[in-house]
C-alpha positions, -999 to +999 in steps of 0.1 A: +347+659-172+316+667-153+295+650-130+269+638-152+296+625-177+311+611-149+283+594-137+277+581-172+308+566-180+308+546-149+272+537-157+283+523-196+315+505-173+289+488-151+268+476-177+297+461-203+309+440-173+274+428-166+271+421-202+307+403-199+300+388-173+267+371-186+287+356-216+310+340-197+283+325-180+261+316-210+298+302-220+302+283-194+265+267-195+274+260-231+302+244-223+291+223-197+255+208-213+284+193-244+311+182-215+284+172-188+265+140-210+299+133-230+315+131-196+292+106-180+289+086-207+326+080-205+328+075-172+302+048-168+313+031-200+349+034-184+332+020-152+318-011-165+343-020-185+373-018-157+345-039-135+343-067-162+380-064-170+385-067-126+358-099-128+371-120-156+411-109-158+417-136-125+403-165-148+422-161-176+455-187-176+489-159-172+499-171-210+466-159-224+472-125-204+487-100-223+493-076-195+517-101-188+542-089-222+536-059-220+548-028-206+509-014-201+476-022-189+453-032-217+420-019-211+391-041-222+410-072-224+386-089-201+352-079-216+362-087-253+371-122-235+336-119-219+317-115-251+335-144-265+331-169-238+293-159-240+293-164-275+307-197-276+287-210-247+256-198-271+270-221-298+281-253-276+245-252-261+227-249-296+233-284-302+214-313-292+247-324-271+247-285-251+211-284-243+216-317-226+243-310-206+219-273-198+188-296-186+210-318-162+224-284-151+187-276-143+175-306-131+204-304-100+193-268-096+155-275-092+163-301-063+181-272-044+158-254-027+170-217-025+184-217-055+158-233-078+135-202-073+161-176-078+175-195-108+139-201-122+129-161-119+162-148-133+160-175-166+122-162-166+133-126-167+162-128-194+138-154-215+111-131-212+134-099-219+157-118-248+130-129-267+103-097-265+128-069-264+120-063-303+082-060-292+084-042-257+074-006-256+073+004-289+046+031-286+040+059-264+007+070-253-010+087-229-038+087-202-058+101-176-040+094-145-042+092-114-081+113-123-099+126-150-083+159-165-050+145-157-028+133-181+003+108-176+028+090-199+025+057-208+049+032-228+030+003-241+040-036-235+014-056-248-019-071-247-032-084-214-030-120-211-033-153-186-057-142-158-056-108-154-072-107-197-094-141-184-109-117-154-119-086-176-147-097-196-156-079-225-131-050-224-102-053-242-075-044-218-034-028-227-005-038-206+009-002-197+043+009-177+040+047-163+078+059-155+082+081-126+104+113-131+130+121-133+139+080-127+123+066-155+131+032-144+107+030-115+069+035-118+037+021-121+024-017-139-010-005-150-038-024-168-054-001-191-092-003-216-073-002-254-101+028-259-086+050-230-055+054-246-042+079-271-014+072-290+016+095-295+040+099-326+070+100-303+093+069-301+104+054-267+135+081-270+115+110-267+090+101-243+122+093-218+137+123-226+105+145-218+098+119-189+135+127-176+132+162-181+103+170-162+084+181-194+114+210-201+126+188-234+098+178-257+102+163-295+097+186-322+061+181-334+062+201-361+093+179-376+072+148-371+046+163-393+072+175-427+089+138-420+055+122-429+045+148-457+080+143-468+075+108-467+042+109-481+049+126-513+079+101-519+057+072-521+034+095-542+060+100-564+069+067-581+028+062-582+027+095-606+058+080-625+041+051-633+008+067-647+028+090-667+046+059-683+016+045-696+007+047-735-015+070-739-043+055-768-045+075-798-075+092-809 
């Protein structure tokens, strides 16, 4: 073997263990964008039920506790007794007889004075959040924010009402959250003219997804569009059905 031969074959041996090593990699990436989510999910599901099951496991009477017969830990016991109990105070207090024993319950609170206004803002915030979550940010738009020829993601409430609606005259104004990234739980409570907002096709999904992403995972479009033609020439359908079921009128 000569130099150059030489020189070659290390050359081919340097790149096939660039080119192995760069699968593994691009193995290992694979790998971990499946394990990393799945993971975490676990974990925090894990998490909250172990802290439920550590909250309500000291109230339960030691006959009710099955932990007690058996020769393991039961995982969960406590939540499903959670869910229950919540249940079943639902029920007692939908009767006339449970919504009066609720409003003497309130009435002790509202003399106390520390407690009245965090007990009043919490029953606000479940009422308001319990009752509206089927109508709270159900479209996505966008607007330009914080100046013109900048755009910003928006997920729409609702229409602006009490004062802020009574002090805008002749404008009709749209509730709007703007989530921060990658944190889409903190932002921005802004009051924005109906005109000055485009809306989006995405659902609330996708705009949190691109929102937590920093823009680097954005819905498929172009699936959005065959969806609605596919969509569109199924209800087109049964419309051609019926006119070709119709008698036609001899000449």
């Amino acid at each position: 073997m000569n130099k150059n031969d030489k020189n070659h074959h290390e050359h081919e041996l340097h790149v096939g263990n660039i080119t192995f090593g760069r699968r593994l990699r691009n193995y290992f990436l694979t790998g971990l964008m499946i394990a990393g989510p799945v993971g975490i999910t676990l974990y925090i599901a894990w998490s909250i039920i172990r802290a439920v099951d550590n909250l309500v496991k000291p109230l339960i009477p030691a006959q009710y506790d099955p932990n007690n017969y058996l020769p393991f830990d039961v995982p969960g016991f406590g939540l499903v007794v959670a869910i229950v109990a919540i249940m079943a105070l639902g029920f007692l207090t939908a009767n006339l007889v449970g919504r009066s024993f609720v409003q003497f319950g309130e009435s002790i609170l509202a003399r106390l004075p520390m407690v009245s206004t965090l007990y009043g803002g919490l029953k606000q915030l479940f009422e308001t959040v319990m009752t509206q979550s089927s109508k709270t940010f159900k479209q996505v738009g966008i607007i330009q924010y914080p100046r013109p020829g900048i755009w910003a993601i928006v997920l729409i409430s609702t229409e602006a009402k009490g004062e802020v609606a009574a002090k805008i005259d002749n404008e009709e104004m749209m509730g709007c959250f703007l989530p921060t990234t990658p944190n889409p739980t903190s932002g921005f409570l802004l009051f924005v003219p109906k005109k000055d907002i485009i809306i989006l096709d995405m659902n609330t999904e996708e705009a949190a997804k691109l929102i937590i992403s920093a823009g680097l995972v954005a819905p498929d479009y172009q699936k959005k569009i065959a969806e609605l033609a596919k969509k569109a020439i199924a209800d087109k359908k049964p419309e051609e059905e019926k006119v070709d079921k119709k008698p036609r009128v001899k000449k």
